[in-house]
N, C-alpha and C positions, 0 to 999 in steps of 0.2 A: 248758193249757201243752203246745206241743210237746215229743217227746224231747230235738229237740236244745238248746233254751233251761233242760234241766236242766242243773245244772252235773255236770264231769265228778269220777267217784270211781272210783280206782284197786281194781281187785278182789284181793277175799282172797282167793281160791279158790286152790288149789295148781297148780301146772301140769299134773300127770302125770295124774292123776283123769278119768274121764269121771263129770261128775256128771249124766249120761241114764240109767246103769245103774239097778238096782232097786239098794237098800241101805238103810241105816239112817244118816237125817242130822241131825244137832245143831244144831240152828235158835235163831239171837238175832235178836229184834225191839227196838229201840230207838226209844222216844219222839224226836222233834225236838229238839234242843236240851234234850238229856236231861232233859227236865219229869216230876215227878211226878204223873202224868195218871191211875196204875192204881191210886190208894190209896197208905196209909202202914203206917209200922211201931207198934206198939202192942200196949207188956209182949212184945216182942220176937218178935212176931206180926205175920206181913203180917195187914192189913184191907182189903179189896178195894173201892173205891165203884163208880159203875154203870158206871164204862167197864172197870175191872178183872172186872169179874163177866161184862160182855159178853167180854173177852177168854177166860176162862176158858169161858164157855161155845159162842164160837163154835169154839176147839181139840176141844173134846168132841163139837163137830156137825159137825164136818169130819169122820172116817170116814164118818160116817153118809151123808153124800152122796157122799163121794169113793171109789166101792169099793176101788179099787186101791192103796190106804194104809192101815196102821194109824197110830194118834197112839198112842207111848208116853208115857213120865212127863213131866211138866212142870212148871215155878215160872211164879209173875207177881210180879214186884217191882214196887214204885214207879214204875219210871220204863223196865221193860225185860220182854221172857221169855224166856224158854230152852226148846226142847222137842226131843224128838225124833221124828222121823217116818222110819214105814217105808215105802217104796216100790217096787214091783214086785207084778208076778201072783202069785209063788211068795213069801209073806211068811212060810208058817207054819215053816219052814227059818231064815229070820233071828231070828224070836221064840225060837228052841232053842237060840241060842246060836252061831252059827255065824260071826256077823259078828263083825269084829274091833274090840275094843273100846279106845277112847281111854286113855289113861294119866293120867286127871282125876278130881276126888276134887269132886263137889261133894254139899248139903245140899236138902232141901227144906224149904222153911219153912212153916212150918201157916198156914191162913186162917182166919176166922172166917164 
């Protein structure tokens, strides 16, 4: 499928931002048609099956081949994840605390 026979989606991104700088970015992936594709909840625990376990473990192998990124903390829900990733040469300055941090309160939820 060519680009252009994708259908068009209006971007979230802010206007003012260069998102080329190095920084620290809060990343959501969503399933198609929000499908439970990564596992379920059970006794109020994600349970990851093989495509949730491949997500979780290809987040984990991304530093490892990408040098110029760290992966910090991350979920995999059902049907979505959330992560964040740092990016730039000069990372060990953003790990101390120096980036500016969201005003968001979120949980992680344990796997099995």
């Amino acid at each position: 499928m060519a680009p252009r026979d994708f259908p068009y989606r209006r971007s979230i991104r802010l206007q003012g931002p260069d998102y080329s700088r190095a920084g620290a970015y809060f990343v959501t992936m969503c399933t198609q048609g929000r499908k439970c594709l990564f596992g379920g909840i059970e006794s109020d625990a994600m349970v990851l099956n093989e495509f949730g376990c491949a997500v979780r473990d290809e987040w984990l192998r991304t530093a490892e081949i990408r040098t110029e990124i760290q992966m910090g903390e991350f979920v995999v829900m059902p049907n979505h994840f959330h992560g964040i990733v740092v990016i730039g040469a000069d990372i060990s300055g953003i790990r101390r605390g120096t980036a500016r941090r969201a005003p968001t309160e979120w949980h992680v939820i344990p796997y099995i």
